[in-house]
Structures are given as structure tokens and as C-alpha cells.
N, C-alpha and C positions, 0 to 999 in steps of 0.2 A: 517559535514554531511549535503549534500545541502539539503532542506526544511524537515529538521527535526527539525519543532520549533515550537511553539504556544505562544498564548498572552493569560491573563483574569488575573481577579483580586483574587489575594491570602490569601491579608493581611485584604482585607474589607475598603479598604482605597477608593475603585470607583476608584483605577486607574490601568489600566491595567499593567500587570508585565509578564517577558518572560519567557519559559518554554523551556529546548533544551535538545535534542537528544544528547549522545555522545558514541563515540563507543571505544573501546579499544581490539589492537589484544592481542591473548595469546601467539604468537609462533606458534602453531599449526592452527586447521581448526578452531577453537571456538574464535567468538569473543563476548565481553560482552559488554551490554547495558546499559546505565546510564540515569538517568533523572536528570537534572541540572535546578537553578532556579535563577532570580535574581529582587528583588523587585524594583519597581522602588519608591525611595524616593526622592520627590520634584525635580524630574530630572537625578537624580545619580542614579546608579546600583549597589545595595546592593546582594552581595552574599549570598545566604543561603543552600550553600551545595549541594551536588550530591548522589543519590542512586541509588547502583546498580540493575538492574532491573532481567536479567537476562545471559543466554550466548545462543547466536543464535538464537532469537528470532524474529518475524515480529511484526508489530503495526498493527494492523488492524483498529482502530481510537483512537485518543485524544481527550480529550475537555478538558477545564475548565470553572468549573462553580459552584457555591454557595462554594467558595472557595477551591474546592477540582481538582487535574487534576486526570483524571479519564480516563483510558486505557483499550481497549480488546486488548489481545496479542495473538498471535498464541504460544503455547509452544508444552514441552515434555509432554506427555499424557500415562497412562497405553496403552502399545501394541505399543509405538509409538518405531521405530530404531534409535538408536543414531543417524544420519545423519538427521532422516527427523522428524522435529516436528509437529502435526496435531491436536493438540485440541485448544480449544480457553477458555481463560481464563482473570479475569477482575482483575484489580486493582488498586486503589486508594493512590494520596497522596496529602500529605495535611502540614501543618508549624506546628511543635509543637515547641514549647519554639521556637522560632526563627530562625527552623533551618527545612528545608524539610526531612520528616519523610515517611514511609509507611505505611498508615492506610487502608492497605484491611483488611476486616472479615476476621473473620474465619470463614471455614467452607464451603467456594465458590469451587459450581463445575465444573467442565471441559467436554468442551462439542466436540466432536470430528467435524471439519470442513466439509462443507457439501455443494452439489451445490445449497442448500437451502442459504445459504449464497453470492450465485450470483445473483439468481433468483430476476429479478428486479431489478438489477441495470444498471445503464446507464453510459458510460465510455466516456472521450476524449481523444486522443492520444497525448503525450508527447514527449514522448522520441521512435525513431527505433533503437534504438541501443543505447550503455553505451555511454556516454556523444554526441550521435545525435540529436538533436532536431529536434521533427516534424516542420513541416510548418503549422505556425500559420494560412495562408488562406486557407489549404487543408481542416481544421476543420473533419480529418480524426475520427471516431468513434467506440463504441461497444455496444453495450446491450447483458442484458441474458434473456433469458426468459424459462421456461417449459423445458432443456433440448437445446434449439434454441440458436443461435447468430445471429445478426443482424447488422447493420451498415450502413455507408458510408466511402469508402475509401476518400471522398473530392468530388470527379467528381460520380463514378458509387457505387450501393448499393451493399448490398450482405446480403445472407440467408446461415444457413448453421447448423449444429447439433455442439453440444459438450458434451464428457462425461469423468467423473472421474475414478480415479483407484478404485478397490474395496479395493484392503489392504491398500493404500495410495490414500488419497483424495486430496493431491493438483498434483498429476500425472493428466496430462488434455491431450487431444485428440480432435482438433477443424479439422471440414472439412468431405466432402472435401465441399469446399464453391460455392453457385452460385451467379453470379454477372452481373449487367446489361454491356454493352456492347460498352459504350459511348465513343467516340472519346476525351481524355481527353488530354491538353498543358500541357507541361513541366511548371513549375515543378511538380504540380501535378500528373502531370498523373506519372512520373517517380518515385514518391513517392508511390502512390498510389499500383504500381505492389509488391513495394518491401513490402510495410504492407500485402497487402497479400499471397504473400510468405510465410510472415514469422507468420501468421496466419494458415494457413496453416501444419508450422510445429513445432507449439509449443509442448514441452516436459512435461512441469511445469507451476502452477503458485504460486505467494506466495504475501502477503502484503508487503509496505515498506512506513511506518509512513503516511497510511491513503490514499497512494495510491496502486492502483494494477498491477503488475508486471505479466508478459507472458514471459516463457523464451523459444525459439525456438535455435534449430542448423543452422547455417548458410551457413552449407556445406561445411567447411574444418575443421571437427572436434571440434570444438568449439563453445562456446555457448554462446548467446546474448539475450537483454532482450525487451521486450515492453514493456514501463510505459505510463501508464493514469492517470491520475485524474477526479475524479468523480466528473460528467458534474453538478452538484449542487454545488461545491464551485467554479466555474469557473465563474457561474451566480452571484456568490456573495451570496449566500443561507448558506454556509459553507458545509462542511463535516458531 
């Protein structure tokens, strides 16, 4: 799974150890989520086992820190449809006897996903589509703010509204969008029209391991995604 992984220190030893993502299909539409770990001892990669996390779930962020890796996940929530999971929930793992464990409380509530949850973040553009990468000097963008989005395709800006479903919160609806008017070179400029197109006609959106995912139709019945990553671990700030 491409950038499904994290580094910090586990064991208490001050040296950092990796953390990874792993997914397994079932056959059907459900796949499940794993968190795998492996210490690094004097160099070598000490395995300390995999836990199942959950099935069809988003990451909304990782860390590790004072030995613990420490997750909000997007899951299944009271009132939520089997297909669509919408609350957000936390938990925690950590090495017991030597081996990676689950130590969430008990007792932790779930809180249903909200544009309160956008509000204020600031996005870069990754990916226009499943394995497209953007153009790194386009530095095409997003933010959210009050209900608003805002940006730069690379060359011209753009303003524009977005709003959530009321029984499904990550159903989204961006547009329609205003954008300055700027005479923009290839390649950007040719990149630029297609982000916001596809801005434009986003359906969905959802997390995937700490970044944010915009799923729009493309216009021959099928559907494609827009990935960012948030402009704070880009600067090197982290996530």
C-alpha cells in the first residue's frame, strides 16, 4: 500500500522503528486493515507482529509517540449503512511482552464526521487520478474554510462553496467554482482545467492514511479520485 507507513520509536530504545499499513481482500467488497511493525535492532528488522484493525475503514491520521502509534479512523458508527462508514474513532497500539498489541480504552466514543473536520485545513494536490500524479511545479491546491473552498489550480485562483449530505457526511458537493482568468502554458495550464473539472464534479470524499481523497465521475461512468496531502507535512511540519 503506497505511503501507508510511519516511523517513531516503540521500544524506548531512541531509535526510530517502522509502522505499516496492510490490507487484505475478502472476496467480496470488504477489505481489512492491518497495522504491522518492525523494531529496528542495531540495524535489523525485528518483527513484532500485525493487528487487525478493522474492514473498510480510512485513517484519518497516524503518529507515534511516547511509544504508542495512535490512530483516528473513520468507521461503522450507529445509523451508519453498511457501505458508507461515518464516525470517527481513536485507537491505540503499543508492544506488550514483545509483540504489537491493542491498547485502546475502553469506553471511547464515536463521533460522527463533520465539515467541522475540514474547516481549516489546507490541502496540495497529489494525485488527478488513481496512479496520475500532479505536476509538482503546478503546486495546484485546497483549503476549506466556513462552508468555502479556495485554492490555486498552479496558474489562476478559485473561490467557490461546498456542502455535505445531511444523512451521509462525506457525500460533498463543491461548486460551482469562480476562477481568475489567466492565460496559463502547458503544462499547467492543461492540468489545471482538468482539477477543476474534476472539482467541480466531485461525488464523495473520504481519508486514506492521513491524506484526503475527493472522488469525482469523469464522465464515462466511472469514478476517479483526487489525493492531497496536507500542505503541513509537505513543509516538513508533519501531519
Amino acid at each position: 500500500m503506497d505511503d501507508a507507513e510511519l516511523t517513531g520509536d516503540l521500544d524506548g530504545d531512541g531509535i526510530d522503528d517502522a509502522v505499516v499499513f496492510l490490507a487484505e481482500g475478502t472476496g467480496g467488497s470488504g477489505v481489512f486493515i492491518y497495522i504491522a511493525a518492525q523494531l529496528n535492532s542495531k540495524g535489523q528488522p525485528v518483527d513484532v507482529g500485525a493487528v487487525r484493525i478493522e474492514d473498510r475503514i480510512g485513517v484519518k491520521s497516524a503518529v507515534v509517540e511516547d511509544g504508542q502509534i495512535m490512530l483516528e479512523i473513520i468507521t461503522q458508527g450507529l445509523g451508519d449503512a453498511a457501505c458508507c462508514s461515518t464516525h470517527k474513532a481513536s485507537k491505540t497500539y503499543a508492544l506488550q511482552d514483545g509483540q504489537l498489541a491493542e491498547t485502546t480504552p475502553a469506553g471511547g466514543k464515536m463521533v460522527q464526521v463533520s465539515a467541522a473536520d475540514l474547516d481549516g485545513t489546507n490541502w496540495s494536490l497529489l494525485e488527478l487520478a488513481d496512479g496520475q500524479s500532479a505536476s509538482v511545479s503546478a503546486d495546484a491546491t485546497l483549503n476549506f474554510a466556513e462552508g468555502q473552498v479556495s485554492g490555486s489550480g498552479g496558474c489562476n485562483s478559485f473561490t467557490g462553496s461546498f456542502s455535505l449530505g445531511d444523512n451521509n457526511p462525506l457525500v460533498m458537493a463543491v461548486g460551482p467554482l469562480a476562477a481568475t482568468e489567466r492565460a496559463c502554458p502547458d503544462p499547467v495550464g492543461s492540468q489545471e482545467s482538468v482539477y477543476f473539472v474534476a472539482l467541480n464534479n466531485v461525488a464523495h470524499w473520504g481519508y486514506e492514511f492521513g491524506k484526503l481523497a475527493l472522488y469525482y465521475g469523469d464522465g464515462e461512468n466511472s469514478e476517479n479520485r483526487l489525493l492531497f496531502a496536507p500542505q503541513s507535512s509537505l513543509s516538513g511540519a508533519g501531519s
